[in-house]
C-alpha positions in Angstrom: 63.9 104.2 111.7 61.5 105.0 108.8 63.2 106.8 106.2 62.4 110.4 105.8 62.1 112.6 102.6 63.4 116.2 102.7 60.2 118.9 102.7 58.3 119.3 99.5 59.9 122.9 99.1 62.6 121.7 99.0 62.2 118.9 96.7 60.4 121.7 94.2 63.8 123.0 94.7 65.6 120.1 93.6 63.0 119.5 90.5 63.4 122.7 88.9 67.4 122.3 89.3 66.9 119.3 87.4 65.0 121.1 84.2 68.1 123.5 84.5 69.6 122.4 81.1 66.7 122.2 79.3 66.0 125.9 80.1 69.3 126.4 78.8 68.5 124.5 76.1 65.5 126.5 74.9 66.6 129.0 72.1 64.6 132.0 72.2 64.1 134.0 75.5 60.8 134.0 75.3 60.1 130.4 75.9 62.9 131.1 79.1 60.2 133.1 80.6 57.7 131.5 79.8 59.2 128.6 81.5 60.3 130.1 84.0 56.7 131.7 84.6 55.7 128.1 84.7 57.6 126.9 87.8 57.3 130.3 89.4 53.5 130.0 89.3 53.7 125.8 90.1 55.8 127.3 93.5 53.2 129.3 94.7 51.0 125.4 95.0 54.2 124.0 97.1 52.0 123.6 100.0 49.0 122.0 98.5 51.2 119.9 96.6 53.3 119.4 99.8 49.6 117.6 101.1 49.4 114.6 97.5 52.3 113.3 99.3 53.3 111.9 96.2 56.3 109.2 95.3 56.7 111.0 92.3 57.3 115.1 93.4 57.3 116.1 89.6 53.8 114.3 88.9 52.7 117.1 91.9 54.4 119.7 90.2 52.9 119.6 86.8 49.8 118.7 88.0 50.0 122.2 89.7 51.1 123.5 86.5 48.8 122.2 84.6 46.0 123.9 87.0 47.5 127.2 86.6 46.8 126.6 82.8 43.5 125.6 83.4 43.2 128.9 84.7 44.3 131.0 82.6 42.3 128.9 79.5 39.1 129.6 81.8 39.6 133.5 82.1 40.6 134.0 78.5 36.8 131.8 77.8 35.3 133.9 80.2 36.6 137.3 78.1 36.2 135.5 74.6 32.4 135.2 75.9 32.4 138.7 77.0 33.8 139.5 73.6 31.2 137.6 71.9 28.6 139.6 73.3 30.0 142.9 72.9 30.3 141.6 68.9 26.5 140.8 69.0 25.4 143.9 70.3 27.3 146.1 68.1 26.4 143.9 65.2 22.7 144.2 66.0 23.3 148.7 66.4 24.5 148.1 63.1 21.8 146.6 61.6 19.7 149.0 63.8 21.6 152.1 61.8 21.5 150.5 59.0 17.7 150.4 58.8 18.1 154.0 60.2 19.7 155.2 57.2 17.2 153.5 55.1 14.5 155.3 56.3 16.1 158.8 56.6 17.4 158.2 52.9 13.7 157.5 52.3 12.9 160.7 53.9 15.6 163.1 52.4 14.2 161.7 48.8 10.5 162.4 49.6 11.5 166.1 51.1 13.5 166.7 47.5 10.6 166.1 45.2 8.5 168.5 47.9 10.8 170.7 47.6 11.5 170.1 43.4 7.3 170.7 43.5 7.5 173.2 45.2 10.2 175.2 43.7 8.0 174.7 40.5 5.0 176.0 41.6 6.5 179.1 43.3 8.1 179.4 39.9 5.1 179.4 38.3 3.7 181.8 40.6 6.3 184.5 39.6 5.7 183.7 36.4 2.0 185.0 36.6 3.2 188.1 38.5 5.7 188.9 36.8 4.4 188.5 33.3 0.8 188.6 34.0 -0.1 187.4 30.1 1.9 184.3 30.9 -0.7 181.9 31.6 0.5 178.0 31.4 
């Protein structure tokens, strides 16, 4: 008879079991749950790794560990890009305001010395009706 190995779950089993102590090991509890959030998420590949049929069950294991990191690297590029482009279009409404306020400032001076001129002629203009001698 061929000799038979137990079922890949329970070999995951066994595995984990085995990295007991060094989760003990690890000082801050952090890093427990993060290690732990490791094997929890390399359990929910048991049955594709079940299918590598591989001499070696802990090479299946962090290979399916490994994949749920290349996960979550490719949805945290996928919101940095997002990110990005949110950055660019506020920099670029910015700019846009920017040149706004330019303009308005531009505006605001050109209606003060309209206004200064004509403040100064209605001035005047009393002037003459009030004191009708007064002639400038």
């Amino acid at each position: 008879m061929g000799h038979t190995l137990p079922p890949f779950s329970q070999q995951f089993k066994m595995e984990r079991s085995t990295f007991s102590e060094m989760r003990r090991a690890l000082l801050h509890r952090d890093d427990k749950a993060l290690f732990d959030d490791m094997w929890n998420k390399a359990e929910f590949h048991v049955p594709a790794a079940e299918k590598a049929k591989h001499p070696l069950p802990i090479f299946s294991i962090l290979l399916t560990m490994n994949l749920e990191q290349e996960k979550a690297i490719y949805l945290l590029e996928g919101k940095q890009v997002k990110q990005e482009q949110q950055i660019t279009v506020l920099e670029n409404n910015l700019r846009a305001s920017e040149s706004e306020k330019v303009l308005l400032r531009g505006e605001i001076e050109s209606l003060r010395w309209e206004v200064d001129q004509l403040k100064s002629s209605i001035r005047e203009e009393l002037l003459e009706i009030i004191y009708p001698s007064y002639a400038p």
